[in-house]
Every structure is written in C-alpha cells, then in structure tokens.
C-alpha positions in Angstrom: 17.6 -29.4 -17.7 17.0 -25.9 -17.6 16.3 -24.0 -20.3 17.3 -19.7 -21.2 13.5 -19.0 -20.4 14.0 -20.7 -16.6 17.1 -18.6 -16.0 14.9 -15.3 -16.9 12.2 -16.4 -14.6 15.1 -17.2 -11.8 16.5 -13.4 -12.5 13.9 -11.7 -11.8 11.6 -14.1 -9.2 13.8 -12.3 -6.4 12.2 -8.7 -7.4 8.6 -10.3 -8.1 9.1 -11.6 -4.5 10.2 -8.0 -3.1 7.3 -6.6 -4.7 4.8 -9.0 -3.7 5.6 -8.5 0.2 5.5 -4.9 0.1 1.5 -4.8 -1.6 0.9 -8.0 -0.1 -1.9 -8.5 2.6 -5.8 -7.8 2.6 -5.5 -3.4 3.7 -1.9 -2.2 1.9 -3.6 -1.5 -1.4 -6.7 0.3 0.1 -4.3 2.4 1.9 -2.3 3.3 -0.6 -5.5 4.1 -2.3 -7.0 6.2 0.2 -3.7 8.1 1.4 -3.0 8.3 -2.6 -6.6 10.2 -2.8 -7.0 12.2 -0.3 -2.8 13.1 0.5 -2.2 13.3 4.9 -5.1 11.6 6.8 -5.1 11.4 10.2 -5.6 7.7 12.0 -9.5 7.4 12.8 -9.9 8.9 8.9 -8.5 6.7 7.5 -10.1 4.2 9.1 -13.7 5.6 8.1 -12.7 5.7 4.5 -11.4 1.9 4.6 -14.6 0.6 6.6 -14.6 -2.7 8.1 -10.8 -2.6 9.7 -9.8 -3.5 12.9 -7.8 -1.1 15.3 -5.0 -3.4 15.6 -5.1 -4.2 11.9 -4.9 -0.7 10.8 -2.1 0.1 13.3 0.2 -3.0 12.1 -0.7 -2.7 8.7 -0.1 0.8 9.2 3.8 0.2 11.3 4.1 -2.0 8.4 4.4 0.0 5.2 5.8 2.6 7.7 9.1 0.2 7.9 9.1 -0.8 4.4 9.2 2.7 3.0 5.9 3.4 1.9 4.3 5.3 4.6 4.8 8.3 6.7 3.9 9.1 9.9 3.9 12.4 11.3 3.2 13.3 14.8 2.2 16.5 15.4 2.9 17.6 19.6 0.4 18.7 20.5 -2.8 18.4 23.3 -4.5 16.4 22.0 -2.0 14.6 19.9 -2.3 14.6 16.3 -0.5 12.0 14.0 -1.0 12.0 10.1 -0.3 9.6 7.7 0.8 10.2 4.3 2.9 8.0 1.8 6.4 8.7 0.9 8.0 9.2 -2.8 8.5 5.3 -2.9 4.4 5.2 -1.9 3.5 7.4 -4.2 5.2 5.0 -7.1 3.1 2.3 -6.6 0.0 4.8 -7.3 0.2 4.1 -11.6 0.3 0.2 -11.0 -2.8 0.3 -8.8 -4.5 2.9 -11.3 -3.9 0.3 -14.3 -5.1 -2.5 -11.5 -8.6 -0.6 -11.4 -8.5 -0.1 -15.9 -8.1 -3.7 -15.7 -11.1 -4.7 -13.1 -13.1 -2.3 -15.3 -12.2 -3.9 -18.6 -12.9 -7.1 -17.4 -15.5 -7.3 -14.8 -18.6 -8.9 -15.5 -21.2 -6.6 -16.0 
C-alpha cells in the first residue's frame, strides 16, 4: 500500500526526471560552466577551455542544449564564418545550482 510520502515522491519524480535529462551527460555541466564564465565563445574556444572533447561530441552535446533551451547559437555571415555560443535566460538559471555543486565538492572533498 502506498503511503502520503510515495505520492510526494510520485508528484514530483516527473520534474526530477525533466531536470536530470537536461544536465545529464558527461560535457553539459562543463559547458554551462565555461559559457557561464566566460559569456559568447566561439566553437574551437570552447573546446580548448573543456580539453579532452571530441568534435563530434562537442557539436551534439552542443545541438543538444541548443534544442532543449539552454544554449544559443549565433552565426555571424561572414568570410570566414563565425558562430558563437552563449546560453539563454533558461541556461543562465542553472548557473546557482552548479555554483552550490562546486560549495559542496569543496566542503566535502577529501583533502
């Protein structure tokens, strides 16, 4: 039988779930970090800042937060072209919840 405290975790596993495949994957978190610190970045900058990334990675991880929201991509027409990325309002939100990420890593990695 289910109790009150199942129905609460029923209610809100939906949102949990949202959440989790937005931020989920190995690079969404180090670009929102890096696009979060340094505001419009250009492709191959990006992918000096985040280090060992694959082209094709970047680019899907990249197309990726582009269609859920979080990400924008300007292209700039021009010779040669020029595309920046830079994240959007609903980007920019997830920002305090990765800052409190790193306060917790500090508190409680081993030192």
């Amino acid at each position: 039988m289910k109790t009150s405290k199942d129905n609460v975790a029923d209610n809100q596993e939906p949102f949990f779930g949202y959440t989790l495949s937005i931020i989920s994957g190995k690079w969404k978190l180090l670009v929102i970090y890096y696009l979060s610190k340094n505001g419009a970045v250009r492709y191959n900058e990006l992918q000096r800042m985040i280090g060992k990334i694959t082209y094709r990675t970047l680019s899907s991880t990249l197309k990726e937060m582009e269609s859920d929201g979080l990400v924008h991509r300007e292209e700039y027409p021009q010779i040669p072209p020029k595309v920046e990325y830079s994240l959007t309002e609903k980007g920019k939100s997830i920002w305090p919840i990765i800052q409190e990420m790193c306060q917790w890593g500090e508190q409680y990695k081993e030192k």
